[in-house]
C-alpha positions in Angstrom: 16.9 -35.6 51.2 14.9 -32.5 49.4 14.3 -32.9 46.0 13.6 -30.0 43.7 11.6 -30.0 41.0 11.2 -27.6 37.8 8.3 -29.5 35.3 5.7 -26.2 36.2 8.1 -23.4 35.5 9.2 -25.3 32.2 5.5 -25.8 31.5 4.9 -22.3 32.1 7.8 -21.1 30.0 6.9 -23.4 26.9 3.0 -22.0 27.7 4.1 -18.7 27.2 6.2 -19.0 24.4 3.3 -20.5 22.4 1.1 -17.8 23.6 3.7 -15.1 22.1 3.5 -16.1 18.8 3.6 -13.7 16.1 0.6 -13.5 13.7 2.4 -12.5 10.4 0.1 -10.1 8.4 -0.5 -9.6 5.2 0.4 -6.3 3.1 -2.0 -4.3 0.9 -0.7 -1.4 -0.9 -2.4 1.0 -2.8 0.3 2.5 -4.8 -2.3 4.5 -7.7 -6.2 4.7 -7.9 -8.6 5.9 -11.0 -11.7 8.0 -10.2 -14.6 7.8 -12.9 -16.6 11.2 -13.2 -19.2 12.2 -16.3 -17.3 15.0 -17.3 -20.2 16.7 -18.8 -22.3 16.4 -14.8 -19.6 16.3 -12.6 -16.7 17.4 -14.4 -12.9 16.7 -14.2 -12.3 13.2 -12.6 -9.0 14.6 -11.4 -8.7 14.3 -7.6 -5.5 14.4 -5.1 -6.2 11.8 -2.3 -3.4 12.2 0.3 -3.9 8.7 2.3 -6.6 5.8 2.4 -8.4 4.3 5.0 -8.8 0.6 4.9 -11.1 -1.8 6.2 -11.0 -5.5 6.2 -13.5 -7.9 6.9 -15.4 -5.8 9.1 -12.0 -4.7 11.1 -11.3 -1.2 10.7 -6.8 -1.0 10.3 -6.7 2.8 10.5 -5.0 5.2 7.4 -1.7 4.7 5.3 -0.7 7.1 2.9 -0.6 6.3 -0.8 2.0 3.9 -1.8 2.4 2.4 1.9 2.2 -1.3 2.8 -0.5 -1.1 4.7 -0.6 -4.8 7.4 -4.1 -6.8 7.2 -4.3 -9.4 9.6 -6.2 -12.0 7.1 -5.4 -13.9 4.3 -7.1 -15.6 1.3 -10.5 -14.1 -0.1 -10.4 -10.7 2.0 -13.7 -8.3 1.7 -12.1 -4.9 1.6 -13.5 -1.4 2.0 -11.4 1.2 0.6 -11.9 5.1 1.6 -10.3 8.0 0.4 -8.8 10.9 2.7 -7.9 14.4 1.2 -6.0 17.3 2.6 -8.8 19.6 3.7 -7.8 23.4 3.2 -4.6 22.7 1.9 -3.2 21.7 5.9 -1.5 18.6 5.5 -2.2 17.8 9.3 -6.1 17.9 8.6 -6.9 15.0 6.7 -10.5 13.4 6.3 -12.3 11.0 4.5 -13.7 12.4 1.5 -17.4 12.1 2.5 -19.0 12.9 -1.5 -16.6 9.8 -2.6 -18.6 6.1 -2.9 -16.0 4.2 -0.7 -14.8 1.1 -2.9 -16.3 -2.6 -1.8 -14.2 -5.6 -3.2 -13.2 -8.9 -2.3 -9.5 -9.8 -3.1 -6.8 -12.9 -2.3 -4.5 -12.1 0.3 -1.3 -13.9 1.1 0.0 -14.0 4.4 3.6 -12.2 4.5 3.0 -11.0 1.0 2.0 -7.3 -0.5 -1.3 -7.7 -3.0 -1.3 -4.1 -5.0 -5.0 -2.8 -5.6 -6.2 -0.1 -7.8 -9.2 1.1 -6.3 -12.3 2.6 -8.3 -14.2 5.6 -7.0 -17.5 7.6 -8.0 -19.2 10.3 -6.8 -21.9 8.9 -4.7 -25.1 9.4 -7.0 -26.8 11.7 -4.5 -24.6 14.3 -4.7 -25.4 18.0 -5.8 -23.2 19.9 -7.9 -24.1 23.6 -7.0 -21.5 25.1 -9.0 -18.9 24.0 -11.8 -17.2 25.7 -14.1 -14.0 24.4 -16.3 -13.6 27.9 -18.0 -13.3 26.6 -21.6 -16.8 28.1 -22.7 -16.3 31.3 -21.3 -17.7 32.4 -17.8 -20.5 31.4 -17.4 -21.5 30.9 -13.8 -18.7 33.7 -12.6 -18.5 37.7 -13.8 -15.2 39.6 -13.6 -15.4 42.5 -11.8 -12.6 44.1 -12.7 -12.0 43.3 -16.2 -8.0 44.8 -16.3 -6.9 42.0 -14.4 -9.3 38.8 -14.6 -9.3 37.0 -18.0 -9.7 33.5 -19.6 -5.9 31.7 -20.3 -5.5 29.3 -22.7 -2.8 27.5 -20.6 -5.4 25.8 -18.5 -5.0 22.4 -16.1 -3.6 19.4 -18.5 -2.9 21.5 -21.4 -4.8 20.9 -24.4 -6.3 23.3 -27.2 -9.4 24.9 -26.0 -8.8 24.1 -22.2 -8.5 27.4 -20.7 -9.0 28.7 -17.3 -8.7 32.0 -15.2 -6.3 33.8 -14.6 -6.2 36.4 -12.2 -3.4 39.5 -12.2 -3.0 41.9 -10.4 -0.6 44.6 -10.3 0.8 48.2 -9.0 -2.1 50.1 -10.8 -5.5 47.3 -9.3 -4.1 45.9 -6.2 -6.9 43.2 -5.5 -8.8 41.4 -8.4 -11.4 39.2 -8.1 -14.1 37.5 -9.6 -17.6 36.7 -7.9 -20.8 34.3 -9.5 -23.2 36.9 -11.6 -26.5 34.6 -9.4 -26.7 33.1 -6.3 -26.7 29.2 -5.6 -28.5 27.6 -3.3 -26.5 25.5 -0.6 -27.7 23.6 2.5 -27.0 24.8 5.8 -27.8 22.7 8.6 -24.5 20.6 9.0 -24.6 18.7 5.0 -21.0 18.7 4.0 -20.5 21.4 1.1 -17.1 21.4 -0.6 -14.8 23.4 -2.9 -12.6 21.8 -5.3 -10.3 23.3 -7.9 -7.3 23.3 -9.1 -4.8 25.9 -9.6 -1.2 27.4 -10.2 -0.5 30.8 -9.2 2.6 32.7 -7.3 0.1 34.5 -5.2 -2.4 33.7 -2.5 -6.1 32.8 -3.3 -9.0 33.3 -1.2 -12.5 32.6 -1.1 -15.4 34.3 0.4 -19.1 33.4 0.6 -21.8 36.2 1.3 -25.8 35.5 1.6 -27.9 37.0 -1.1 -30.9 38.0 0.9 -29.1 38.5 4.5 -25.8 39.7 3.4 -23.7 38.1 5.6 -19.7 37.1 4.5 -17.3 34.7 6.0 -14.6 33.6 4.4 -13.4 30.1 3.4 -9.6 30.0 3.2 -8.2 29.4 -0.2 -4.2 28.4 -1.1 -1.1 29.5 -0.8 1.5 29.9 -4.3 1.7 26.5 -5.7 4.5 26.0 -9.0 3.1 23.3 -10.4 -0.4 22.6 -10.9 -2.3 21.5 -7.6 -5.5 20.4 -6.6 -7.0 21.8 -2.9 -10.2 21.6 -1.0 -12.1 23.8 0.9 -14.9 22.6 3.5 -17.2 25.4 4.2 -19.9 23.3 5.8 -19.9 25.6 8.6 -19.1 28.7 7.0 -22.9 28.0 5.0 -24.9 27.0 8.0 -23.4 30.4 9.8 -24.2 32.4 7.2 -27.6 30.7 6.6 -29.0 32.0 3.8 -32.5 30.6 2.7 -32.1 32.3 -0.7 -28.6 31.6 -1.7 -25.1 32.3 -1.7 -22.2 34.7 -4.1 -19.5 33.3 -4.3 -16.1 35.5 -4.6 -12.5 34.4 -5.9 -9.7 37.3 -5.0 -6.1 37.8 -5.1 -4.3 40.4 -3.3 -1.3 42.3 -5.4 2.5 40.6 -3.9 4.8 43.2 -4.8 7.9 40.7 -4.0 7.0 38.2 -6.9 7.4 40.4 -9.7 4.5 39.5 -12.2 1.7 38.1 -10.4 -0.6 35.5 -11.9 -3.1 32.8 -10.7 -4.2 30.0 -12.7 -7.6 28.5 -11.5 -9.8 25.6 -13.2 -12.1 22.9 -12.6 -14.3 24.8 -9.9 -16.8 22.8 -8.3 -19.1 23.8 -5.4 -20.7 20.3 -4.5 -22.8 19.3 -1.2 -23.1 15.5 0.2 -26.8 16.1 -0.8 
């Protein structure tokens, strides 16, 4: 009589059950982070990261944006290494990490199945060049208006305060475009070295940026925002904008706005410029 046995496909179905097992991760979230700046070198420690990259143990687990639980296949003590993306020109779809910005390095408990929150800490790396900054409240002193009907100083500057002012920019039927460009030029390396623009700003009107040699004349422009409400913080990378223009003895640096006729009264808030390169 023929006999039938099953003991290998039974060994081979319990085999592959215990092979599909489910590692259960754990959750970090990064729902707020502080940024430590000396205000009177590197100005405002304001800063708008959109997502952060995370790296655990040596693994890379890609980016999460703020506030997301973001899965870490560890658990107890957990070396973590914490990177900051931004928004680069104000497109939400081009996100980096912020390459002037000291990632954070700590070591943390973990819980498998469990979200640990973590405020991370970051700093300027301490190599970094600040070519240009200017928070308005002292007057202008690293930018000259050139056109002096429609460029002034505002008292209603980013955060509010007494004595926090900041430009404002206006123009209107009579001076169509108003802008503002550096009264010197600033050096800034070409060659590929990340140069960035930060500010922040408020303003029912576009504004743009242009950058023009001092020695060879050339101009490109570097973007700029588009109307904002409410206060908002943008950056511009013009690393290859500088190395184009290549300019051994420096760079202008021009802030314009362009008259909107459908807005009614226009008006652009700008504060906390900095021009900074990764060295």
């Amino acid at each position: 009589m023929k006999k039938t046995y099953y003991f290998l496909p039974i060994a081979f179905f319990l085999w592959a059950c215990k092979a599909e097992q489910v590692v259960v991760p754990s959750y970090v979230n990064v729902g707020t982070y502080n940024v430590v700046t000396s205000y009177a070198a590197q100005g405002t420690n304001n800063q708008s990261f959109s997502d952060m990259a995370i790296n655990a143990n040596g693994n890379s687990y890609g980016t999460f944006p703020i506030g997301i639980n973001m899965p870490v296949i560890a658990s107890g003590p957990t070396s973590l290494l914490i990177q900051p993306l931004i928004e680069i020109n104000g497109v939400g779809l081009i996100r980096s990490v912020y390459e002037l910005m000291n990632a954070c390095d700590t070591t943390i408990t973990i819980t498998q199945g469990k979200v640990t929150q973590i405020i991370p800490e970051f700093q300027y790396y301490p190599n970094v060049k600040f070519r240009i900054m200017d928070d308005f409240n002292f007057g202008t002193p690293n930018l000259f208006t050139q056109n002096d009907t429609c460029s002034s100083l505002s008292p209603n500057g980013f955060g509010g305060g007494v004595g926090n002012k900041c430009l404002k920019m206006s123009p209107w039927n009579g001076v169509q475009y108003c802008s503002v460009t550096t009264n010197s030029s600033y050096f800034l390396p070409a060659g590929g070295v990340g140069v960035y623009i930060e500010y922040n700003y408020l303003s029912n009107i576009d504004i743009g940026f242009t950058l023009t040699g001092a020695s060879n004349g050339n101009s490109a422009g570097l973007g700029g925002s588009h109307p904002s409400a409410n206060w908002n913080k943008s950056y511009l990378y013009i690393t290859q904008q500088v190395s184009t223009i290549n300019d051994p003895v420096g760079y202008y640096l021009k802030i314009y706005c362009n008259y909107t006729d459908s807005v009614g009264t226009n008006a652009a808030y700008l504060d906390n410029l900095k021009v900074i390169s990764r060295q």
